[in-house]
N, C-alpha and C positions, 0 to 999 in steps of 0.2 A: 518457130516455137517461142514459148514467154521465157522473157529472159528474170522472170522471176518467177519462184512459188505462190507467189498469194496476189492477191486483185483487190482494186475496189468492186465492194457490189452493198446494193442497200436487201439488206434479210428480213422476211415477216417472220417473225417471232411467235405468232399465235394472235386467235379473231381479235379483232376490238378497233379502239380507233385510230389514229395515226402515230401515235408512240408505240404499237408494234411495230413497225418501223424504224429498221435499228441498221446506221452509216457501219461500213465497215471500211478499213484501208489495208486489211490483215486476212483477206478471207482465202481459203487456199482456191486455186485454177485445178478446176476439173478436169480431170485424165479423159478421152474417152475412150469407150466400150469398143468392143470390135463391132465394125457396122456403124460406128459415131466420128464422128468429123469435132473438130474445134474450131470454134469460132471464135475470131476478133471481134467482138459486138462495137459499131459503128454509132447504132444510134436505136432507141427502142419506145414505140408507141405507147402509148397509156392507152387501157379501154375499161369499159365497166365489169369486166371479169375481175381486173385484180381490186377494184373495191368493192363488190359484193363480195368478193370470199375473203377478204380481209375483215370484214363488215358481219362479219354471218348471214348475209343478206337473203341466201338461198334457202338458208333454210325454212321448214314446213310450220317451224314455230315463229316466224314472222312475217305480218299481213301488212306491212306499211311502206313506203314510197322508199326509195333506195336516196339517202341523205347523207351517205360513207361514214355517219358516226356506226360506234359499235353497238351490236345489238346484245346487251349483258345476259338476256335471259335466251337467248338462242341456241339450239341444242347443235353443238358442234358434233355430233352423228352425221349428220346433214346437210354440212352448212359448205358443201359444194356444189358446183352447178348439176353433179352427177350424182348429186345425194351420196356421198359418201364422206367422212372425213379427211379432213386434209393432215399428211404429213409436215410439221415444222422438225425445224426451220427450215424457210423456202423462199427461193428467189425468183419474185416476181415477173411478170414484163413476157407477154408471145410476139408484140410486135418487133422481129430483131431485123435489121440488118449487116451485113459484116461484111470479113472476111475469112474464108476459109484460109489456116494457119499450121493446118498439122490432120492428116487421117489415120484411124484403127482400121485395116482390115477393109476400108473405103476405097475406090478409087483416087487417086494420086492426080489424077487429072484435077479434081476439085480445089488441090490448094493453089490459093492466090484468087482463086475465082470471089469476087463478089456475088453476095447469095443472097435471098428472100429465106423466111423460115415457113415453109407452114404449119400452120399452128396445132395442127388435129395429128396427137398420137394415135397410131395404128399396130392391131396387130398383124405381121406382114406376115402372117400365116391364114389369118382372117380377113382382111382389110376392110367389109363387107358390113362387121358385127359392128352394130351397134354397139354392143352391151361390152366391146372391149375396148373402147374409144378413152382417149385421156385431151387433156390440154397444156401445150407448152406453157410453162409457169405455172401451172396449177397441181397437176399430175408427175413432176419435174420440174427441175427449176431450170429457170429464164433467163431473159435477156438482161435487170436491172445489174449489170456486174462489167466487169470487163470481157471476160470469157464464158462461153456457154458452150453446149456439147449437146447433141443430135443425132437422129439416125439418118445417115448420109443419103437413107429417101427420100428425105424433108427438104434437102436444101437443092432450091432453084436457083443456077446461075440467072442473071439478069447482068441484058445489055439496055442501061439506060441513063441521060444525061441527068437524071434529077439526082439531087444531094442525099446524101444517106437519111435527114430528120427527113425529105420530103417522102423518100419509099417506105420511111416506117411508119406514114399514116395510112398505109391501104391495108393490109395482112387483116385484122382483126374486122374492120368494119366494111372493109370493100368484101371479104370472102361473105361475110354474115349476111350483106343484103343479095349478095349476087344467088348465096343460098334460098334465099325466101323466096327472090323473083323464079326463079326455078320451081320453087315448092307447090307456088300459085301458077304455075305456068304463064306467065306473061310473056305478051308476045306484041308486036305491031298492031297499032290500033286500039288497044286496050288504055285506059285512063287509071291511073294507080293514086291512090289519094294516101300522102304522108305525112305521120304527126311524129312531130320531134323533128322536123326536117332539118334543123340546125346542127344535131349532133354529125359523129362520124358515120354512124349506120346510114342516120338520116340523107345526108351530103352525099354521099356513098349510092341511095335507091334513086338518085334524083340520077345523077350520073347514069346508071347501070338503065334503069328504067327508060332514058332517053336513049342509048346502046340498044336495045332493043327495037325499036319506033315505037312506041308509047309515048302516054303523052303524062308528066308527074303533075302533080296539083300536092303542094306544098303546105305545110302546117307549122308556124311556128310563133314567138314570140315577135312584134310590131316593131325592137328596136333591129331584129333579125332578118328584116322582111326584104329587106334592100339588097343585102347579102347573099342571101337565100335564093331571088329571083336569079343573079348572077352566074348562081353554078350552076340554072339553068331548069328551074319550075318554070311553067307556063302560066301558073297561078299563085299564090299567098295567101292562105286563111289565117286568120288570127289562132293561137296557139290553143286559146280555152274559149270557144265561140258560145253565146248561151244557147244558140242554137247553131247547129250544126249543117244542117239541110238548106237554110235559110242562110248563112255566109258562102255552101258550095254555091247556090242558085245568084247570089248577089257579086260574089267576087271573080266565080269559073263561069259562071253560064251553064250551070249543069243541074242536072234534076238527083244525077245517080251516078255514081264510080264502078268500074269494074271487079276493080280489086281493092285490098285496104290493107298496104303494109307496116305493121306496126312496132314498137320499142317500147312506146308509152303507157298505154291502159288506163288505170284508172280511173276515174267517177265519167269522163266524158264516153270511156268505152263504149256503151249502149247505142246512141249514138253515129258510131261509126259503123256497128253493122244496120244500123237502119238505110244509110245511104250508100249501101251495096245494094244494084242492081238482082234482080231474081236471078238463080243462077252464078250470081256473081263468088270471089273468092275473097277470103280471110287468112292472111300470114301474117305470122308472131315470131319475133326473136326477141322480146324485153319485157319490160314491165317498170319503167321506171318511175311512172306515178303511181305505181301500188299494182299488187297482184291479184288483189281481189275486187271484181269486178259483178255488175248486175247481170247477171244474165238471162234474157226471157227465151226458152225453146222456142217459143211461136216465131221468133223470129228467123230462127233458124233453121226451122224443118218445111213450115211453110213455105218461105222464098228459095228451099234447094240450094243454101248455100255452101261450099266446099271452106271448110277452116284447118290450115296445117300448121304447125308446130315447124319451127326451122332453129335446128340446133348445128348437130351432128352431119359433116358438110361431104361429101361423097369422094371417090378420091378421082383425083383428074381435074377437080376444079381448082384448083390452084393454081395450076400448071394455065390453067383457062386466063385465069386472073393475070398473073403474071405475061402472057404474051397483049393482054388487052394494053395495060402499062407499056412495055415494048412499043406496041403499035399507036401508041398516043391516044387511044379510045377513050384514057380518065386521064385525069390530074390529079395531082395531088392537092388537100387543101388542109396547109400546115397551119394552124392557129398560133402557135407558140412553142419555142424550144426552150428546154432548161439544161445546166448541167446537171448528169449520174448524179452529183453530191445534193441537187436541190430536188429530189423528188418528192420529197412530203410538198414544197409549195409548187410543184407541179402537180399534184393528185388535189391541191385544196383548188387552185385554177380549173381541172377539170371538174373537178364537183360542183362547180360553182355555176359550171354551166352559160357564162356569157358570151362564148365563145361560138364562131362557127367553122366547122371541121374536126384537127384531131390536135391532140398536144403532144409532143414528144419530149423524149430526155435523149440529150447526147452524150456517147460516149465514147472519147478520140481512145482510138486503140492506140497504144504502148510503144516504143520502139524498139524492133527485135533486138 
């Protein structure tokens, strides 16, 4: 148990820009719920959940590229990934890892055990519903603290030699792509074409896509390219090519991709469904060069192509994730670690984007 009342944790305050953002060294350590477990948070990912919704980023009154400043005139009704308002004050952060330190009404087995969080609230009456779905840190608060609290469904023990920053770069970005490649059904054989290949999701499809037998053909920025090839694209396209079709043909040897999984969007979108095969598929988990996008039906009804949406992650695949980890199928790829105390310049690092893989913040749990 903590041998104090109150934790460091960094609190959103409400949308805007990184002075919501408010250190604490006085915050009280949450009790939990019958059915919740405590956790000693070890170390906790950064992703672009917690700067769109600090950001108002989601919501339906803003059409422009995700840049983490705050968007003043965004109508915070909306300005969560789930269209709904967000509760402050809230403590950020779903990529946690820890240690279990104390259970409600939870199995007793679980403390001491090193855990994974998954990220996706459920209701374990429903599990099923979409429409009852939340997210760690978003819908509850998180990992950015010392202590956090869960439903003891969520927490996967994990047996693995990597260090706590290295396991908190998979949760958020490995479950998201391992979602999409499912979404799109990819399977051995199929050729997956990735832009934004340098982020976590990105890094993350390139991985999971070769797990598969697929083969990834990569998208990213030319200082990235070297990087990128390593964790294991079989090609490198330039990140914003003026033509698109004309760099797959010159750089992969290819006329047309199978699937096209994407983060990005933006003015190139058009583009990428052009070079999906007839037949071919279309997955979406982002938007980070803007949401709004051209889009011609002819392209889409004509060539039969299948387009899905990958949010809301199914339940079991976590569990999927976490033994691929175990069994050495991914690695991790940690860009940078900060201390809990420097998360504003860990969140302007990842905004900044020159980075390949994920960036964490560490947080040495306490001594009982």
């Amino acid at each position: 148990m903590p041998a104090s009342a109150t934790m460091r944790a960094f609190v959103l305050q409400g949308h805007g820009d990184l002075d919501q953002l408010a250190y604490h060294d006085d915050w009280p350590v949450p009790a939990p719920a019958p059915g919740q477990v405590l956790i000693a948070v070890g170390a906790c990912g950064l992703n672009n959940t917690d700067v769109n919704t600090r950001s108002a980023w989601y919501s339906k009154s803003v059409d422009e590229a995700t840049t983490g400043a705050g968007f003043a005139d965004a109508d915070a009704e909306d300005a969560s990934w789930g269209g709904r308002s967000i509760v402050f004050p809230r403590i950020q952060g779903a990529d946690v890892v820890g240690t279990v330190v104390a259970v409600n009404g939870a199995p007793d087995s679980l403390v001491g055990r090193r855990v994974l969080v998954d990220t996706w609230l459920r209701d374990w009456d429903a599990p099923l519903d979409l429409a009852r779905t939340g997210y760690f840190g978003s819908e509850c608060d998180g990992g950015y603290a010392e202590y956090t609290v869960v439903d003891h469904r969520q927490v996967h023990p994990i047996d693995s030699d990597f260090t706590d920053p290295e396991l908190a770069t998979f949760a958020t970005a490995y479950i998201t792509a391992e979602n999409m490649l499912r979404r799109a059904a990819v399977a051995a054989g199929d050729t997956v074409l990735i832009p934004g290949a340098s982020g976590g999701v990105g890094s993350a499809l390139i991985q999971l896509t070769n797990r598969r037998g697929a083969t990834a053909i990569a998208m990213c920025g030319e200082d990235k390219a070297a990087a990128v090839a390593e964790v294991g694209a079989a090609a490198v396209l330039p990140r914003s090519p003026g033509n698109l079709r004309a760099a797959l043909r010159d750089v992969a040897e290819l006329d047309a991709v199978n699937v096209v999984a994407d983060v990005v969007g933006g003015a190139l979108w058009p583009q990428m469904l052009d070079v999906i095969e007839r037949g071919g598929r279309y997955t979406c988990a982002g938007a980070i060069a803007g949401p709004m996008v051209e889009f011609d039906l002819r392209t889409f009804y004509l060539r039969d192509l299948v387009m899905t949406g990958a949010t809301v992650v199914p339940p079991g695949l976590f569990a999927d994730l976490v033994g691929y980890i175990e069994r050495a199928e991914v690695r991790p790829l940690l860009a940078a670690t900060y201390p809990l105390e420097q998360l504003k310049t860990a969140q302007e690092a990842f905004i900044a984007k020159v980075h390949v893989g994920n960036i964490v913040v560490s947080v040495t749990p306490p001594s009982p």
